[in-house]
N, C-alpha and C positions, 0 to 999 in steps of 0.2 A: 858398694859392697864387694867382699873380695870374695869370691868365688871358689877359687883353688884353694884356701882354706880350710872351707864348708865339709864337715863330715855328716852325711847324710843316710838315712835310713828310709827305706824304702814303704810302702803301706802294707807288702804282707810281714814286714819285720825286717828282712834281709838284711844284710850290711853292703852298701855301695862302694862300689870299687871306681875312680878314676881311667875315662876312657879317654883315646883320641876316635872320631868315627869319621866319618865322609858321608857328605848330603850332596849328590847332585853335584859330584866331585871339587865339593865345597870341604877344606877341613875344618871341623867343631870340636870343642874340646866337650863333656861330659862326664856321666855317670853310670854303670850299670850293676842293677842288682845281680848279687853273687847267688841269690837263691832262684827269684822267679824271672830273672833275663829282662825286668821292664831298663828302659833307655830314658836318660834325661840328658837335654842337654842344657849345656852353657847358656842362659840366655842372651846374652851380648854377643856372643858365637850365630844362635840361631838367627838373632836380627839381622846382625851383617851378612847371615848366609841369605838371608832373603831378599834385604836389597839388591846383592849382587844376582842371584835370582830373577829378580824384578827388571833391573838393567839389563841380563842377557835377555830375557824375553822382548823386551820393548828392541832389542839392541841396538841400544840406546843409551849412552851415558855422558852426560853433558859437563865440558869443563870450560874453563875460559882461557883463552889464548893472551897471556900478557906479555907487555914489556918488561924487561928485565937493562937495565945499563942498555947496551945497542944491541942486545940478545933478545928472544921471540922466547916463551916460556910456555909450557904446557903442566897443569897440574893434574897428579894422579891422586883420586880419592884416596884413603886410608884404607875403606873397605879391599876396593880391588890392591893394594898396598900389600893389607894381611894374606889376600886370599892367593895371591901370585908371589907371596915371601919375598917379596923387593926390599930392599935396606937402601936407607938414606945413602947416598951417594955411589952406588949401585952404579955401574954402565949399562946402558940399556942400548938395541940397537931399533933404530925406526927403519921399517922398509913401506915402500909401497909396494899393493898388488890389485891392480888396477885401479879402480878409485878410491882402495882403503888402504889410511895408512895403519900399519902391523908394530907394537912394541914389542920386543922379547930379549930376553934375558943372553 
């Protein structure tokens, strides 16, 4: 279902207005009413805010280390993908800092 779309009314009536918000400095896309202030968000928004949620709590997020030709490959989820605005072919830099290695942009 497409989401952005969806013109939505609210349950005291109001008309819903298209939000961007931030969860837990997660961004979600959304809805808010124009009358009574209620918030909805995105559901596909909210799921992937929460397993990224989920993985920083455990922190903890598990990928597999592949072969690629004679190259070593690390894949990044989609979620953390969306939630850090990475683009396909993006440079990214790896550092270590002590025993952890750090991605960023």
């Amino acid at each position: 279902m497409e989401f952005e779309n969806l013109k939505l009314k609210c349950e005291c009536g109001g008309d819903m207005k298209k939000i961007t918000a931030e969860w837990k400095s997660i961004e979600v896309r959304g809805w808010i009413c124009l009358k009574c202030g209620e918030e909805i968000l995105n559901p596909a928004d909210a799921q992937m805010a929460l397993e990224i949620e989920k993985a920083r709590k455990r922190n903890l997020l598990t990928v597999k280390l592949r072969r690629v030709g004679k190259s070593n490959v690390v894949t990044v989820p989609q979620p953390i993908m969306e939630a850090e605005k990475f683009k396909e072919g993006q440079e990214l830099e790896w550092r270590i800092e002590g025993r952890k290695l750090v991605l960023t942009p």
